[in-house]
Legacy VTK file of the C-alpha trace (Angstrom):
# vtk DataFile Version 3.0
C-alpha trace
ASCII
DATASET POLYDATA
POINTS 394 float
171.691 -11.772 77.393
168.591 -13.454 75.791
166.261 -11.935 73.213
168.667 -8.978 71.684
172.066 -9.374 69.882
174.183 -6.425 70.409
176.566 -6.293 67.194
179.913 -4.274 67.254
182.411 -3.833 64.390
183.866 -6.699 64.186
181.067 -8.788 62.901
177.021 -7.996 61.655
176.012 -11.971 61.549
172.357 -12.284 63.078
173.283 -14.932 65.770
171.204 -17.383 68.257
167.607 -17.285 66.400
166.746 -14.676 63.243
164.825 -11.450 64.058
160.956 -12.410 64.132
160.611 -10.913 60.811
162.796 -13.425 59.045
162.162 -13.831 55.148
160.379 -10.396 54.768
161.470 -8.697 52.024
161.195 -5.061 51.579
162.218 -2.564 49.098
163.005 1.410 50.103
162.767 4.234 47.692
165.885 6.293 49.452
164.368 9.106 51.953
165.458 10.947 55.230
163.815 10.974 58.883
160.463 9.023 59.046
160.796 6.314 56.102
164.546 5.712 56.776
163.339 4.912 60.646
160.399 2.146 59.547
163.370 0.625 57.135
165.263 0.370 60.493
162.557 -0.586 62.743
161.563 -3.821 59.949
165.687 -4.553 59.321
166.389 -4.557 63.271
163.290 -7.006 63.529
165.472 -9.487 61.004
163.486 -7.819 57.340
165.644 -7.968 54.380
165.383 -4.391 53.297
167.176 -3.065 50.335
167.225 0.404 50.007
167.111 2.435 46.363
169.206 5.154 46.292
169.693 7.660 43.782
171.937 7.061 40.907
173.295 10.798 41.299
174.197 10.176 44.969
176.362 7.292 44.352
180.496 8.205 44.527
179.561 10.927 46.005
180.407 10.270 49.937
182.148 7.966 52.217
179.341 5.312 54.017
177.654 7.318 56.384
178.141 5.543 59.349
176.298 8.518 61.627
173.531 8.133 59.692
171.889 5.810 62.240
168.479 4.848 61.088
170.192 4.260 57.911
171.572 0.878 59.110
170.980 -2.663 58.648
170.184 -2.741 54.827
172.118 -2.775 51.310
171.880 0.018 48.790
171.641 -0.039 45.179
172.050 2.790 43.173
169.365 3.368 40.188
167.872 6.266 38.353
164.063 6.143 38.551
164.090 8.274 35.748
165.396 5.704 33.162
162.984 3.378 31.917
164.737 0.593 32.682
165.611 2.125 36.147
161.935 2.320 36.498
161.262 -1.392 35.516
164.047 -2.316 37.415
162.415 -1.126 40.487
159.078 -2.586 39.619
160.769 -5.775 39.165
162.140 -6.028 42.448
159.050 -4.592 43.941
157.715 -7.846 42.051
159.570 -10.407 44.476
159.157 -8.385 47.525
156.519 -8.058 50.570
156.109 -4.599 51.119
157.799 -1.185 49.512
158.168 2.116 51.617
158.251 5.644 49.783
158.187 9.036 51.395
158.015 11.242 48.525
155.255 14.013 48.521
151.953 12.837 47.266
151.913 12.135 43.331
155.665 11.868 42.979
155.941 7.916 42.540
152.877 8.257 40.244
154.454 10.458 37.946
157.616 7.939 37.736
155.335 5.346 37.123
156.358 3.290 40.179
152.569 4.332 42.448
150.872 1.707 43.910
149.299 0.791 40.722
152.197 0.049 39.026
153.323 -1.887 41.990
150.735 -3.801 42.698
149.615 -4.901 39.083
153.731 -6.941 39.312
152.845 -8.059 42.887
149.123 -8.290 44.104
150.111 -8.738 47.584
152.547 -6.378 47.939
151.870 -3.770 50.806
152.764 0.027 49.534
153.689 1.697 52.509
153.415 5.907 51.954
155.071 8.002 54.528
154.342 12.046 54.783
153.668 14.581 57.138
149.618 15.743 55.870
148.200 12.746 54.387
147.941 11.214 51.122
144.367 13.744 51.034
143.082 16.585 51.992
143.731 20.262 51.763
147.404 20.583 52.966
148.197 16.579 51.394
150.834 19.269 49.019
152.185 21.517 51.131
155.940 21.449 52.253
155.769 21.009 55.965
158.794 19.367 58.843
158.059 17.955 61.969
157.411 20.954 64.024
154.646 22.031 61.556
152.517 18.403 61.427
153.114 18.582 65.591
151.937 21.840 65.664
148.483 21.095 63.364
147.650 18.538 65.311
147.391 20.237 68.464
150.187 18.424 70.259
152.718 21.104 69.979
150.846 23.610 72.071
150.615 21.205 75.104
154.326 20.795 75.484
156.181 23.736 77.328
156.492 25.353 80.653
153.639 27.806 81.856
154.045 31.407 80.537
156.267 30.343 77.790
156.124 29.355 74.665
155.768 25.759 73.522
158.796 23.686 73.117
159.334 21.485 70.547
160.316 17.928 71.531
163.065 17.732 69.382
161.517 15.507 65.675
160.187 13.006 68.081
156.938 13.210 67.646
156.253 13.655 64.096
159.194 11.966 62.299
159.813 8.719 64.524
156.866 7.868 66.908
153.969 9.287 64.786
155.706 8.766 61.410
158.563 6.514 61.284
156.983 3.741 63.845
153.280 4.283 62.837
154.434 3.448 59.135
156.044 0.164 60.584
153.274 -0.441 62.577
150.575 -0.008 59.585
152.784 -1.925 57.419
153.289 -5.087 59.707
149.299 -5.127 60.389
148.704 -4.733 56.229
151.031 -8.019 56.060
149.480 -9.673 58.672
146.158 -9.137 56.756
147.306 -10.184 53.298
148.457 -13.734 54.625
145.053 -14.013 55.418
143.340 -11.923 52.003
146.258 -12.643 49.384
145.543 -9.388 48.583
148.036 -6.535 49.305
146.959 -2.428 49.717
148.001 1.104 50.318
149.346 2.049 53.980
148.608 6.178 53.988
151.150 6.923 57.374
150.873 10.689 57.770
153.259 12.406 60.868
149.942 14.643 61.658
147.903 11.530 62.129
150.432 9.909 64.299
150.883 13.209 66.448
147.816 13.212 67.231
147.511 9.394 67.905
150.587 10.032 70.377
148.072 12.597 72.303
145.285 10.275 72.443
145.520 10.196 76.729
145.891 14.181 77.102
142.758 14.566 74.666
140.916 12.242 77.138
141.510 14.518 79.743
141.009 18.388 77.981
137.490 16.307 77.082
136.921 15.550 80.963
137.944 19.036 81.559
141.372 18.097 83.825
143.495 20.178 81.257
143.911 23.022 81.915
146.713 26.108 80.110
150.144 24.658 78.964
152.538 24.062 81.927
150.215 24.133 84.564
149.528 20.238 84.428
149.898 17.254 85.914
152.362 15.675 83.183
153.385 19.067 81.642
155.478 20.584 84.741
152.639 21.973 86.285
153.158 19.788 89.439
155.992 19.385 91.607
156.005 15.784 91.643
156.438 15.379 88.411
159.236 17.845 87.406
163.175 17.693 86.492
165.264 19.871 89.093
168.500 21.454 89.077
170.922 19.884 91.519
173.764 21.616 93.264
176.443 20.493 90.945
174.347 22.017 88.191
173.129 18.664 86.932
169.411 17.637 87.193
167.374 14.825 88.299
163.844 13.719 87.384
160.685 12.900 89.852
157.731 11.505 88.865
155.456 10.415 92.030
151.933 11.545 91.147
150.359 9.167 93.178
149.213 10.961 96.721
151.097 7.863 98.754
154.718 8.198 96.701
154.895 11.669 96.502
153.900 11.743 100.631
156.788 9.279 100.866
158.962 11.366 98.655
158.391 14.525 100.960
159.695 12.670 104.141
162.343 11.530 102.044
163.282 15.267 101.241
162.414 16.103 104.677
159.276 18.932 103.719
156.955 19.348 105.716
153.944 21.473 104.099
152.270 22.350 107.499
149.179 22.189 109.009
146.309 22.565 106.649
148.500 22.850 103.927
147.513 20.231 101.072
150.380 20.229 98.925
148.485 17.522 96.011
145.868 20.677 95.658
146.657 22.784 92.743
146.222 25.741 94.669
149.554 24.657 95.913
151.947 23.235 93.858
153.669 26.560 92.972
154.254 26.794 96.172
155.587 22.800 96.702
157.355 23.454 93.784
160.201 26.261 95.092
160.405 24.228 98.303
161.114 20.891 96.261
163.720 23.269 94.114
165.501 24.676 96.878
165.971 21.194 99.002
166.978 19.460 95.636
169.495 21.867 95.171
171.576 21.202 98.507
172.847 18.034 96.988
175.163 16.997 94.048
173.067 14.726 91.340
175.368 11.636 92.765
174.367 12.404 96.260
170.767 12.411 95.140
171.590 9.080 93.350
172.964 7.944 96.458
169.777 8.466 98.553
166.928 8.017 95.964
167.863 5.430 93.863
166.129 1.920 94.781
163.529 3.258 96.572
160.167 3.210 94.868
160.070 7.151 94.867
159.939 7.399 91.046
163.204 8.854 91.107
165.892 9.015 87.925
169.014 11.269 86.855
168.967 13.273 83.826
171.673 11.877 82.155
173.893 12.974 78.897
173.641 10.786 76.039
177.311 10.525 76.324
176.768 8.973 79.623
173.748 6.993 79.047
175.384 3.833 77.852
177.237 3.670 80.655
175.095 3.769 84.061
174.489 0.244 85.081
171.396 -0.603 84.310
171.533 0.445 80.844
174.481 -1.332 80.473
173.034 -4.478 81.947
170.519 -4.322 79.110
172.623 -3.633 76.607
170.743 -0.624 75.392
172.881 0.838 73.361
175.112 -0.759 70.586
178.640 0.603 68.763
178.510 0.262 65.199
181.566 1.528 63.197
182.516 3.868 66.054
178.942 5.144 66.396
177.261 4.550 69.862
173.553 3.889 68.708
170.190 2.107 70.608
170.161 -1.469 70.115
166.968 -3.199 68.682
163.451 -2.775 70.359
161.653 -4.837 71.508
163.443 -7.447 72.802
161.435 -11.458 72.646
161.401 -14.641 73.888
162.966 -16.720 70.859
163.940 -14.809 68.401
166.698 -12.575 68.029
166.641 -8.794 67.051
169.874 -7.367 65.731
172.058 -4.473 63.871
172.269 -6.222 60.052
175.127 -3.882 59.149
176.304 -0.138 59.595
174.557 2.348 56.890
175.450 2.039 53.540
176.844 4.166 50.837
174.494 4.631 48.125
174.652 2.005 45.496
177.639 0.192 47.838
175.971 -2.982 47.277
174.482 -2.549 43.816
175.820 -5.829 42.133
175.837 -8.067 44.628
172.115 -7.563 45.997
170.898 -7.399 42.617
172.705 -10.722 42.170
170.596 -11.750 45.581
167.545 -11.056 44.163
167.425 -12.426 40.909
169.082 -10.790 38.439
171.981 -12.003 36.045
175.307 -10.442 35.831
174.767 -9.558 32.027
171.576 -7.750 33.090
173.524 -5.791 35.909
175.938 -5.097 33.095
173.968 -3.871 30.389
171.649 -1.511 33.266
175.299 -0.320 33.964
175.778 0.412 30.079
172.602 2.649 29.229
172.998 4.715 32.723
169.975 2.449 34.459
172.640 1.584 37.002
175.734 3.097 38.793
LINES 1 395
394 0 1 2 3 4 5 6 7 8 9 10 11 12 13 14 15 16 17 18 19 20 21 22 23 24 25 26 27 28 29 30 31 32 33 34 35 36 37 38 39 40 41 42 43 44 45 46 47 48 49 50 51 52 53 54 55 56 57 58 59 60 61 62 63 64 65 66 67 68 69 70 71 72 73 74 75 76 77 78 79 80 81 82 83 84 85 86 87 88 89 90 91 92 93 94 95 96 97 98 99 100 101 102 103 104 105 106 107 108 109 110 111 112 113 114 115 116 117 118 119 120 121 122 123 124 125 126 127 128 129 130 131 132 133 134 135 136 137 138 139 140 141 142 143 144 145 146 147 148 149 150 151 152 153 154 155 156 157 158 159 160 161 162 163 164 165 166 167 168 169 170 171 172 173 174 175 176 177 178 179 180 181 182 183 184 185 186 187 188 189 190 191 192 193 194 195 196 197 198 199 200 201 202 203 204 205 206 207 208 209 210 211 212 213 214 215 216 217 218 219 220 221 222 223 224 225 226 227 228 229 230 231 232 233 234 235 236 237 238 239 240 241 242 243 244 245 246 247 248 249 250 251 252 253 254 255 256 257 258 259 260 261 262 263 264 265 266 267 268 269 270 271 272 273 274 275 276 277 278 279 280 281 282 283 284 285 286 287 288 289 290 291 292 293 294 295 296 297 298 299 300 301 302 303 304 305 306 307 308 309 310 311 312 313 314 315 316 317 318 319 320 321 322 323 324 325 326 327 328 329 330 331 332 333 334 335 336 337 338 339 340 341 342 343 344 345 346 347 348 349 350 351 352 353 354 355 356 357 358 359 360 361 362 363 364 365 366 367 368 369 370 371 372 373 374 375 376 377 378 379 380 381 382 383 384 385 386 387 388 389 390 391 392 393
């Protein structure tokens, strides 16, 4: 298949042509959930990211190999603490494009490795920050997860079933579409304007920025007043025709016609009839619409309704398991999921025309590839040896 190169375990060789981001070079200060996913997002694109792990975590573990958005990069294993940790970092940071941290605000600063520091070795490097409040303001220091930075934004409380109360949507939200993808998103268009500038800057990514970016289409309609209480929506389960329903095998299936002409098609397709003067696209009714669509849904198994729905253009899916995702046949067509060291993961996205997206490696242990990348990017084997010596390096 063109435009995506599905790697397995017996080889991580970029094939056909490199990733579209070819010859960028990025450096990661070691993190987990938002950072970790832009390092993925920039490696699966064809970056060469090098990620710096801890000197204390190194020896510690086997390679993770679950550790999913850990893949596709090398890891070196350095105490920022050291001084000559600390230059060592600043060196690389020196040769590179752009640099992704995701400590709370101040941290790098106080290592000496800020933007500042950065910047003065490489003017045009881009300093990509990743946190959940901001670089500013009055929460920029407070511990927070993803549930919290979903929650001040005001997405949380839109997501949940009437009467109950909100659900969160697993760390979607806030770590990887309004953290970890805005980050690579804000660092891409920083790079794109320092080929034109020569001048490199600060990216401020923040997950309650992004979660509220994410909402930008359900804030357009509380504003024109067609949003009403959680749950009783048109994308939110408030409507029937656009709702997941149990099936008679106890599996569910998905429908999502909420224009007037599918979901009248999907009706005759369930065989409903609302009755005479009975407008089942008016509010009033789709409680109503709802228990009628629940009870004929469950007659059937979720392969019968498979067997029926799918191929029409009734905005029908199954809810399927992750563990059988990878294998219904479109999916599998696409290739959209990859194995990596025995770990069934998603494959690169987006897919292109030319060039060719792919898996660089499984995650690494930290520091696995200390010497060698080093090595890769400049330095001698005597320096590698003497960082080794006074505890730089491990």
């Amino acid at each position: 298949m063109a435009g995506i190169a599905i790697v397995g375990q017996r080889s991580f060789e970029r094939n056909h042509v490199p990733g579209p981001l070819n010859g960028l070079k990025v450096i990661e200060l070691a993190g987990i959930g938002p950072g970790p996913f832009a390092a993925m997002m920039l490696s699966d694109m064809g970056a060469e990211v090098l990620r710096i792990d801890r000197a204390d975590a190194v020896g510690k573990a086997d390679p993770p190999r679950w550790d999913v958005p850990a893949r596709g990069r090398r890891s070196v294993g350095v105490d920022l603490k050291h001084p000559d940790g600390r230059e060592l970092v600043l060196r690389l940071a020196g040769s590179a494009d752009a640099l992704i941290e995701g400590f709370r605000p101040g941290v790098t600063e106080r290592l000496g490795l800020g933007p500042q520091d950065c910047l003065a070795r490489q003017p045009k490097l881009i300093y990509g920050r990743m946190t959940g409040w901001g670089q500013s303001g009055p929460w920029s220091a407070q511990a927070g997860r993803d549930i919290n930075y979903i929650a001040l934004s005001g997405t949380l409380a839109m997501i949940g079933r009437a009467g109950e109360a909100p659900v969160p949507p697993l760390n979607l939200l806030g770590d990887f579409g309004g953290g970890g993808l805005l980050l690579a998103f804000g660092i891409m268009c920083a790079v794109f304007e320092a080929s034109a500038s020569g001048s490199g800057q600060v990216v401020d990514a923040a997950m309650v920025d992004g979660a509220a970016l994410l909402n930008a289409a359900t804030f357009g309609l509380l504003s024109r007043g067609d949003w009403g209480r959680r749950g009783t929506n048109l994308l939110d389960t408030g409507a029937w025709f656009y709702e997941v329903y149990q099936t008679a095998d106890g599996g569910y299936v998905s429908l999502g016609a909420i224009d007037p002409p599918t979901a009248a098609q999907l009706l005759a397709a369930l065989e409903i009839d609302p009755g005479d003067g009975v407008d089942p696209f008016h509010r009033s009714n789709w409680a109503q619409m709802k228990e009628e669509v629940a009870a004929v849904i469950r007659t059937r198994t979720r392969a019968e309704w498979c067997s029926l729905l799918e191929g029409s253009n009734l905005c029908f899916a199954p809810v399927l398991e992750p563990s059988e995702a990878a294998a219904h046949p479109h999916n599998a067509h696409r290739d959209l999921f990859s194995e990596v060291g025995g770990v069934l993961q998603p494959s690169p996205a987006p897919r292109f025309g030319r060039s060719t997206p792919a898996i660089a490696g499984p995650p690494p242990a930290p520091g696995q590839h200390t010497d060698t990348a080093l090595l890769d990017w400049g330095f001698a084997s005597e320096e590698i040896h003497r960082l080794r010596a006074v505890g730089a390096l491990r």
